[in-house]
DRENSE-884425 format. One record per residue (C-alpha): residue in one letter; residue number from 1; x, y, z. Coordinates in steps of 0.001 Angstrom, whole numbers. Example, Ala and Ser with C-alpha at 12.3 -4.5 7.8 and 13.67 -1.06 7.14 Angstrom:
2
<r aa="A" i="1" u="12300" v="-4500" w="7800"/>
<r aa="S" i="2" u="13670" v="-1060" w="7140"/>
***
This chain:
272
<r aa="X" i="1" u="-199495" v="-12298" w="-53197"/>
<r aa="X" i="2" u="-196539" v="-13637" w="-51366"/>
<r aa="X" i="3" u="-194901" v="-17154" w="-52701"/>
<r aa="X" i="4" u="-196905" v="-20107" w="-51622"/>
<r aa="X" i="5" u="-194199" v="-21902" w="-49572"/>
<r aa="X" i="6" u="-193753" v="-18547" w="-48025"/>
<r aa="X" i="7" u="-197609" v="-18243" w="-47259"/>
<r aa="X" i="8" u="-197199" v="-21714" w="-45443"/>
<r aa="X" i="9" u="-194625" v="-20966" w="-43569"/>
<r aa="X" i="10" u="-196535" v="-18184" w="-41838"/>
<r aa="X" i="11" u="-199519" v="-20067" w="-41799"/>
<r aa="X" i="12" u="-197386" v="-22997" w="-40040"/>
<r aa="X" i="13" u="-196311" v="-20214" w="-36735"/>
<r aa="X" i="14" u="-199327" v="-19093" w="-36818"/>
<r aa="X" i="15" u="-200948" v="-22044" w="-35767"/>
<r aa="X" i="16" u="-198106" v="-23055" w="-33470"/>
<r aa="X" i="17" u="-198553" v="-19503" w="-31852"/>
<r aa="X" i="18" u="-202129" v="-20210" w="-31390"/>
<r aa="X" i="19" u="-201399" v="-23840" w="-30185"/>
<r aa="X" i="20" u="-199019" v="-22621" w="-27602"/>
<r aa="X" i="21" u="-201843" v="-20412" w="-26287"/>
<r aa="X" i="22" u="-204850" v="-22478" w="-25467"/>
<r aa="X" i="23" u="-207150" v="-21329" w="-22581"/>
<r aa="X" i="24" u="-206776" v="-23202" w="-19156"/>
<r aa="X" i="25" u="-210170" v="-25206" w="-19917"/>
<r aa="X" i="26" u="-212608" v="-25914" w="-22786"/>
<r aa="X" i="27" u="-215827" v="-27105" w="-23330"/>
<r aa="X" i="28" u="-217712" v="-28248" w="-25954"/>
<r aa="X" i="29" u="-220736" v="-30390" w="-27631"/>
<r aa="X" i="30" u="-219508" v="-32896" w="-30304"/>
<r aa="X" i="31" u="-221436" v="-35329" w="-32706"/>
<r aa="X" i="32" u="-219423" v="-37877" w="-34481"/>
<r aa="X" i="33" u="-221222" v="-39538" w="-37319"/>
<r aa="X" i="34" u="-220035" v="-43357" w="-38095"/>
<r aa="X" i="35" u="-220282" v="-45031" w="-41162"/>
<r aa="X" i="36" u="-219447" v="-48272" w="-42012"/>
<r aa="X" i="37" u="-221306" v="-48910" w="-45671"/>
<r aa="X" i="38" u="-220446" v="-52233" w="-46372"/>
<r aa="X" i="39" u="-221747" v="-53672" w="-43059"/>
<r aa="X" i="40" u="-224756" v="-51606" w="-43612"/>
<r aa="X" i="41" u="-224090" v="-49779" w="-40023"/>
<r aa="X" i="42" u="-224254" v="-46412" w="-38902"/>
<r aa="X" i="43" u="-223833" v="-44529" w="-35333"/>
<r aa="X" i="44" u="-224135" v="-41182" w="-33897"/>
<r aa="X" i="45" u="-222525" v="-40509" w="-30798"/>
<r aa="X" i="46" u="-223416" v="-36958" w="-29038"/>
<r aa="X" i="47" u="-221240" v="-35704" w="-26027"/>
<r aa="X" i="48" u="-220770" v="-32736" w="-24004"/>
<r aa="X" i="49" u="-217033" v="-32816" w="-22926"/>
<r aa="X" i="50" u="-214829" v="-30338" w="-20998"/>
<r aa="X" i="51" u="-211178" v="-30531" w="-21253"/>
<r aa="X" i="52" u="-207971" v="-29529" w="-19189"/>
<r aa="X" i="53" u="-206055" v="-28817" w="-22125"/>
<r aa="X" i="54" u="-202492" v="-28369" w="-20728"/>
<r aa="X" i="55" u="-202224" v="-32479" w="-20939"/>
<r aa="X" i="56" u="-205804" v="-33380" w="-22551"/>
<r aa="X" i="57" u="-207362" v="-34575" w="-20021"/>
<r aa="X" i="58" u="-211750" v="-34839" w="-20144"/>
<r aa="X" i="59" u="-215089" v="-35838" w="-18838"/>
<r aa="X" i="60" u="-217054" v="-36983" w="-21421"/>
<r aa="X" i="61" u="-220740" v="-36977" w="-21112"/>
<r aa="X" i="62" u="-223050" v="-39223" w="-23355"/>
<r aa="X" i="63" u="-226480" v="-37401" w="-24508"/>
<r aa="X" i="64" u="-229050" v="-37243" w="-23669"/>
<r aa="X" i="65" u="-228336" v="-39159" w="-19890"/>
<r aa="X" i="66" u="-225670" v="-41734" w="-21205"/>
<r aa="X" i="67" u="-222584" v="-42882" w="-19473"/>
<r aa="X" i="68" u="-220225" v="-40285" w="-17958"/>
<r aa="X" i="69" u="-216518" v="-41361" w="-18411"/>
<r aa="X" i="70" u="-212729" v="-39365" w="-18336"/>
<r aa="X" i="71" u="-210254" v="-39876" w="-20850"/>
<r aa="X" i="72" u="-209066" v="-37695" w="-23749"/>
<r aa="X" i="73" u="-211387" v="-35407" w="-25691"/>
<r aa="X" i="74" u="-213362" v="-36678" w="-28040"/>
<r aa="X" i="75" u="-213114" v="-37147" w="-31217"/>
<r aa="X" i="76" u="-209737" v="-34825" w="-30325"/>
<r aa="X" i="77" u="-208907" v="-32045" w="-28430"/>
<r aa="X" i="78" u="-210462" v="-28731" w="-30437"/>
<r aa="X" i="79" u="-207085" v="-26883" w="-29854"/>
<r aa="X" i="80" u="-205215" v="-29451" w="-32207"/>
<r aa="X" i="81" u="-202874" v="-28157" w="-34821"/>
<r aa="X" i="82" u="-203478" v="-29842" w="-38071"/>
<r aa="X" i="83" u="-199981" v="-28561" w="-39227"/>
<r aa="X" i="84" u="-198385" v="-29871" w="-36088"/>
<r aa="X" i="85" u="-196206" v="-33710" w="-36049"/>
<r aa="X" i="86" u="-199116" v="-35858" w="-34704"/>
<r aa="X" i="87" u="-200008" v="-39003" w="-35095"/>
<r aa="X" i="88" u="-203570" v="-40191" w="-36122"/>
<r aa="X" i="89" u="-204258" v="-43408" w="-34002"/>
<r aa="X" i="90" u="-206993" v="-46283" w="-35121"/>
<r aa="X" i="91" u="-208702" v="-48925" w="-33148"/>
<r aa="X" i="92" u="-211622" v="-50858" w="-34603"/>
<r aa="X" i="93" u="-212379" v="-52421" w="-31409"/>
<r aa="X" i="94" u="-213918" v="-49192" w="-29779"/>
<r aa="X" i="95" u="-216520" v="-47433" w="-30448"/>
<r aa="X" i="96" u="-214950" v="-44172" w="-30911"/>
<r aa="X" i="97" u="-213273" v="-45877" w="-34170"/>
<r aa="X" i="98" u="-210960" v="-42465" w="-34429"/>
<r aa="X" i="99" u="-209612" v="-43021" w="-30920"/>
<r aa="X" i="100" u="-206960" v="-40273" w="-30643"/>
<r aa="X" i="101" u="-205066" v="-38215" w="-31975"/>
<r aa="X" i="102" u="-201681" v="-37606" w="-30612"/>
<r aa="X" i="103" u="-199821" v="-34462" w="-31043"/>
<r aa="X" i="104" u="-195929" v="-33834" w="-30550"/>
<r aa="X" i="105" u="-195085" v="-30174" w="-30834"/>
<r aa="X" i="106" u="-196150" v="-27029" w="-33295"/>
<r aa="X" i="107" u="-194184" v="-26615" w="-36714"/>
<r aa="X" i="108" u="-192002" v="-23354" w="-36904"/>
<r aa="X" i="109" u="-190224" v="-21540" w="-39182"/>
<r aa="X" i="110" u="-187358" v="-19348" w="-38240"/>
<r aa="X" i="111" u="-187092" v="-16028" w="-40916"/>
<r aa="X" i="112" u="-184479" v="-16508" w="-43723"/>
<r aa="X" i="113" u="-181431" v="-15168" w="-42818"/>
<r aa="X" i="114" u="-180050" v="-11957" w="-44155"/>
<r aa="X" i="115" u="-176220" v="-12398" w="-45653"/>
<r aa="X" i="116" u="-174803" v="-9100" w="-46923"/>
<r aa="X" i="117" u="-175118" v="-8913" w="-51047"/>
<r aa="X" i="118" u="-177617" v="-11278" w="-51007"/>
<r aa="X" i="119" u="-180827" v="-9668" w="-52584"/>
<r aa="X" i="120" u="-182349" v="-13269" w="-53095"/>
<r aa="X" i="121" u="-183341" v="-15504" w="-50261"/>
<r aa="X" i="122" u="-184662" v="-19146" w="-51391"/>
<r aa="X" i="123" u="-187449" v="-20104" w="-49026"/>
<r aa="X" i="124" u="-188533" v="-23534" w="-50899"/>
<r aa="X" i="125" u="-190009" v="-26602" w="-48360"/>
<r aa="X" i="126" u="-187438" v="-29098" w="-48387"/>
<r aa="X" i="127" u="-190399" v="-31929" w="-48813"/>
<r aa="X" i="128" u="-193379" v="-30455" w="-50709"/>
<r aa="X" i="129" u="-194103" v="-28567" w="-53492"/>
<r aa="X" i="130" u="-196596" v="-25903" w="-52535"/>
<r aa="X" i="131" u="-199007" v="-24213" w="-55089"/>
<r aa="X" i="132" u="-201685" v="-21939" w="-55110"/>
<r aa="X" i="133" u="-204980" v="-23167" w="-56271"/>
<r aa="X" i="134" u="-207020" v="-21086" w="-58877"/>
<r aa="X" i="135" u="-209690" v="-20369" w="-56601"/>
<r aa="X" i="136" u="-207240" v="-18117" w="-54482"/>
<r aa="X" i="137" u="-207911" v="-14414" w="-53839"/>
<r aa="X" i="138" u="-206852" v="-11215" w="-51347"/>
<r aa="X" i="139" u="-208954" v="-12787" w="-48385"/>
<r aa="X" i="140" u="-208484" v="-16461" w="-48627"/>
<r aa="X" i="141" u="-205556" v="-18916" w="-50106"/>
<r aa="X" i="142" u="-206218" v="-22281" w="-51290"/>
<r aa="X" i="143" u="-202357" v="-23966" w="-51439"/>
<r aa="X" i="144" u="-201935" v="-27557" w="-52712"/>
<r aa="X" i="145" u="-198593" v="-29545" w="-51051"/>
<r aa="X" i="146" u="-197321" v="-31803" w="-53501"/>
<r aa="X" i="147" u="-194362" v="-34280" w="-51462"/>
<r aa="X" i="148" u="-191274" v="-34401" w="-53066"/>
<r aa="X" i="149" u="-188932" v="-37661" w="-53738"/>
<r aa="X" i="150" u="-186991" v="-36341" w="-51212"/>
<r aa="X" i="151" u="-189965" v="-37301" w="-48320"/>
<r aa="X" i="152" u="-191434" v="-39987" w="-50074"/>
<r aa="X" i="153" u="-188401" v="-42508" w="-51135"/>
<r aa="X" i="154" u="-187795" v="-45051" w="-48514"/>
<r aa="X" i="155" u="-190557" v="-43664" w="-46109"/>
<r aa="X" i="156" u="-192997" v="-46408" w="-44787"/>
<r aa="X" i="157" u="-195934" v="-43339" w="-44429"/>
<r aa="X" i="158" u="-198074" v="-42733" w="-47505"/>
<r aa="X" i="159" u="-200339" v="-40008" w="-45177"/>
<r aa="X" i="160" u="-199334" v="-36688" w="-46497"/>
<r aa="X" i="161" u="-200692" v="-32837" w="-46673"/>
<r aa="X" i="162" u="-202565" v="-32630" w="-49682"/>
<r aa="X" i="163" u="-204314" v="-28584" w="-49749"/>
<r aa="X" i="164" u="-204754" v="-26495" w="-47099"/>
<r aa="X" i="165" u="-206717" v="-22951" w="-47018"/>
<r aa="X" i="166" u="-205850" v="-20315" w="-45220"/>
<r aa="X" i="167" u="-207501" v="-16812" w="-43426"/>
<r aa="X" i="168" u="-205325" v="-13913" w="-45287"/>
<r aa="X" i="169" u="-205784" v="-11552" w="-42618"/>
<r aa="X" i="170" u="-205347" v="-13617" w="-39737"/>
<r aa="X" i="171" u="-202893" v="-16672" w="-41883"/>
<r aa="X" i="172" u="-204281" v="-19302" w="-39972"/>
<r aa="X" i="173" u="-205493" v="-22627" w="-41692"/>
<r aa="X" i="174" u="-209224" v="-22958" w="-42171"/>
<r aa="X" i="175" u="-208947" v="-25953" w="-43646"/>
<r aa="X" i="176" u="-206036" v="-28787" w="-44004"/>
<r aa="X" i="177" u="-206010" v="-31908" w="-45549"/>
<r aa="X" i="178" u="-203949" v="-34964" w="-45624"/>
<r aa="X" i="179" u="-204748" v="-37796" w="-47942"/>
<r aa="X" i="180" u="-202714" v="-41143" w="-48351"/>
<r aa="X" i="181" u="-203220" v="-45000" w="-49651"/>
<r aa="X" i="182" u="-206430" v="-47075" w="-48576"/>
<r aa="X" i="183" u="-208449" v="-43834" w="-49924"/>
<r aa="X" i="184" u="-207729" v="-42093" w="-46754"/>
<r aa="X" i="185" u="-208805" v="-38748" w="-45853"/>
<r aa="X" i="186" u="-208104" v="-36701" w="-42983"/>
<r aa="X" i="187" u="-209787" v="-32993" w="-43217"/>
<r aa="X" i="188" u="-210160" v="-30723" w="-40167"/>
<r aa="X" i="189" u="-211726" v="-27333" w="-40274"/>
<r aa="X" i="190" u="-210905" v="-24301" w="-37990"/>
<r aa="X" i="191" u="-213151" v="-21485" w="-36625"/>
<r aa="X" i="192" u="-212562" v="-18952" w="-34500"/>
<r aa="X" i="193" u="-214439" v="-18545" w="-30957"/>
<r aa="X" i="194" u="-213267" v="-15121" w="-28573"/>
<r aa="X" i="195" u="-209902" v="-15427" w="-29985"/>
<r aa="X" i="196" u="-209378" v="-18872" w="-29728"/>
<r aa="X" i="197" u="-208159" v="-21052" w="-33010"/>
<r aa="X" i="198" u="-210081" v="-23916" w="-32475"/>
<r aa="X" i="199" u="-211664" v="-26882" w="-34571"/>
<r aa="X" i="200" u="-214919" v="-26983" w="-35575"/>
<r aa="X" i="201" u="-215637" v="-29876" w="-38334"/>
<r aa="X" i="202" u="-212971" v="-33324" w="-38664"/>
<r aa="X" i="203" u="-213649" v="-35499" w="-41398"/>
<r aa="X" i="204" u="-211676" v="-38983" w="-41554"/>
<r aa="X" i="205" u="-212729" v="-41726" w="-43926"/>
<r aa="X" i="206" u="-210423" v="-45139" w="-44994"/>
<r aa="X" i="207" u="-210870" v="-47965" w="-47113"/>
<r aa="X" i="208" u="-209492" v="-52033" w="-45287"/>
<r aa="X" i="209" u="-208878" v="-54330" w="-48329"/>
<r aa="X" i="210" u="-209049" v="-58421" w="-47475"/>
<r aa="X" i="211" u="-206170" v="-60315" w="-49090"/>
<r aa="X" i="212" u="-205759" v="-60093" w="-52480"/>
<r aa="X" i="213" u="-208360" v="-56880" w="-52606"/>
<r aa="X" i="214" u="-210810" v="-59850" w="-52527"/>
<r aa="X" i="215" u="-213322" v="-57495" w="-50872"/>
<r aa="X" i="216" u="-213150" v="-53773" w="-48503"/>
<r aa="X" i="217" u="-214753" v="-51984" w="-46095"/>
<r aa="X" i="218" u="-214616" v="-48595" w="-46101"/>
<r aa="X" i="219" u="-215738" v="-46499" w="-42576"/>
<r aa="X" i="220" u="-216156" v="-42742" w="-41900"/>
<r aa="X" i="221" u="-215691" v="-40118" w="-39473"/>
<r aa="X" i="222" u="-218133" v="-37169" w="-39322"/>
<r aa="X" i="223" u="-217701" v="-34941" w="-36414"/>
<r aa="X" i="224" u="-218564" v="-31479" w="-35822"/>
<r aa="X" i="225" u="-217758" v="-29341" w="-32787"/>
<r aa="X" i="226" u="-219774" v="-26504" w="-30830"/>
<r aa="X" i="227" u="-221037" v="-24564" w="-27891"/>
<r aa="X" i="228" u="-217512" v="-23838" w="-26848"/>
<r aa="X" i="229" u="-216990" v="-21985" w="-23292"/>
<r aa="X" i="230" u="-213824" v="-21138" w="-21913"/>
<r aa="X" i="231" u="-214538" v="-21430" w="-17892"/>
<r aa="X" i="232" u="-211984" v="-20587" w="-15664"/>
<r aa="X" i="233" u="-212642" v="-23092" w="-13210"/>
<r aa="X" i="234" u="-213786" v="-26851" w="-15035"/>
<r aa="X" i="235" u="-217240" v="-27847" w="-13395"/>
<r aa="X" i="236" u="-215830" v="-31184" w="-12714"/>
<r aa="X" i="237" u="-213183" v="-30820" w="-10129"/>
<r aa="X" i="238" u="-211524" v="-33417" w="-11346"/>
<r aa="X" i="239" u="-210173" v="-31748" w="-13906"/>
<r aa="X" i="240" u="-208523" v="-28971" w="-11643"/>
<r aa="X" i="241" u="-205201" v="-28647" w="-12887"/>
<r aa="X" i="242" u="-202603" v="-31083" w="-11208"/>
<r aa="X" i="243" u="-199402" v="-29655" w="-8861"/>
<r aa="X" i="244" u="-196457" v="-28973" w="-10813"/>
<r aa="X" i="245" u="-193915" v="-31574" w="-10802"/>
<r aa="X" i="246" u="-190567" v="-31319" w="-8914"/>
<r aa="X" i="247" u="-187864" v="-29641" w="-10201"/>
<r aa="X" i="248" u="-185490" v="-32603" w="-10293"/>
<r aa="X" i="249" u="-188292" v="-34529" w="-11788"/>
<r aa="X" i="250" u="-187207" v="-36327" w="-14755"/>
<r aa="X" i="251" u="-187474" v="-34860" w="-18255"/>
<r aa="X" i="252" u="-189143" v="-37456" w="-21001"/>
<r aa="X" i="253" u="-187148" v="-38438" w="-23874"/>
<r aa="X" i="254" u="-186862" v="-36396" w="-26874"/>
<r aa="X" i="255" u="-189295" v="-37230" w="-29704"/>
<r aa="X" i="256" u="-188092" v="-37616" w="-33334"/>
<r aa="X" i="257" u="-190204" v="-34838" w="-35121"/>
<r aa="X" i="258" u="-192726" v="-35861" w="-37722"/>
<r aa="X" i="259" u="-194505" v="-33759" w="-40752"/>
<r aa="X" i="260" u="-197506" v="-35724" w="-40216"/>
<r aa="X" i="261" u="-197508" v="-39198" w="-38591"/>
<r aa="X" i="262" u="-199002" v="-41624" w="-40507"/>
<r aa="X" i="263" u="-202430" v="-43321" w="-39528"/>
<r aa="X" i="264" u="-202260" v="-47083" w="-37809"/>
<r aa="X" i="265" u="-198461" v="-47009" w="-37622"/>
<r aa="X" i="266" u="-195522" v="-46036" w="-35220"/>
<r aa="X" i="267" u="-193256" v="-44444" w="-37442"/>
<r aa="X" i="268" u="-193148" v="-40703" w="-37848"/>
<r aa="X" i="269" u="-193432" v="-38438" w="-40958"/>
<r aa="X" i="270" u="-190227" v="-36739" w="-42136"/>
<r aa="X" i="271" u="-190207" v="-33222" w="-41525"/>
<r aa="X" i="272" u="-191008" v="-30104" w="-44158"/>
***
């Protein structure tokens, strides 16, 4: 078995390569479950949502005959790339409660470099540690990330990768997870559907302390994904894919890449 920073690496561009390949339009049936145990409430929201994935872009329909309303897919877009800089973004005021999750670009690996007389090429992750788990065999890896000193002195984020499993014969993830303070979780689970890397389960959970830890809260995110079709054309015409902008359109601002942008605040991640 390779090295396990080596085994992320490949897992990392494969899931950009997949990323970089979604199909035109998606659709899907979601159910997020909502838990908020100390205020005794819970809340199931079901939705059939198709998406225009080249900006994110949806209809979201409420089930059974609920409200019908466009915006981003819900609870996020099922072609998201857990190993990707994103950002996880919060707000308690909505329904939703996970209200989107915004992603920046794939992360990619180039291949070490070859220098004549050099029969040892160091491939270590500047930022984490990664490990294989005992549970790892020929068909599936289970790789814990442990950050280094080097990503976590003087960085405002606590939200880090924490284990990720991945597909041997494919190297895709089928499962990453970040953890970080407040008891937060973020988990997302892959599948694949006719070729397409997609997610099928996301699992987010956080703990809100009052001043002093005088009391918390703690919510939860329980969302699985299915029923995925791949039309050509989006039944909502709405969603037919916009004109291409003009050439001498103006090109946005380049972003400041980020490992994993931490939840509820505007700074991104270091990089791997």
């Amino acid at each position: 078995m390779v090295a396990a920073d080596v085994l992320f690496r490949l897992a990392a561009n494969a899931a950009a390569e997949e990323y970089r390949r979604p199909p035109p339009y998606l659709s899907y049936h979601t159910v997020a479950r909502i838990d908020v145990a100390a205020l005794n409430k819970h809340k199931v929201i079901e939705r059939a949502v198709e998406t225009r994935t080249s900006d994110d872009f949806a209809v979201l329909q409420d089930l059974p005959r609920g409200q019908r309303q466009y915006g981003q897919s819900f609870p996020l877009i099922p072609t998201f790339d857990a190993l990707s800089y994103f950002r996880l973004e919060y707000n308690a005021q909505r329904r939703d409660l996970l209200s989107h999750v915004t992603t920046y670009e794939p992360i990619t690996f180039a291949a070490p470099r070859s220098t004549p007389g050099v029969t040892v090429v160091s491939t270590t992750l500047r930022n984490y540690y990664a490990r294989y788990a005992d549970d790892s065999n020929d068909s599936q890896a289970h790789i814990f990330m442990d950050p280094l000193k080097a990503l976590t002195q003087n960085n405002s984020s606590d939200f880090y990768l924490h284990e990720l499993y991945i597909d041997r014969s494919t190297n895709l993830p089928s499962r990453v997870t970040y953890t970080g303070h407040d008891n937060v979780v973020f988990t997302v689970d892959y599948t694949t559907v006719q070729s397409h890397w997609l997610v099928r389960h996301v699992y987010y959970t956080r703990t809100f302390f009052a001043p002093f830890h005088i009391g918390q809260t703690s919510f939860s995110v329980d969302a699985t994904f299915d029923d995925f079709t791949f039309p050509q054309t989006p039944a909502d015409p709405k969603l037919l894919a916009p004109p291409s902008p003009a050439p001498d359109a103006a090109a946005p601002a380049p972003l400041t890449p980020a490992a994993a942008s931490a939840p509820l605040t505007p700074a991104p991640s270091p990089t791997l």
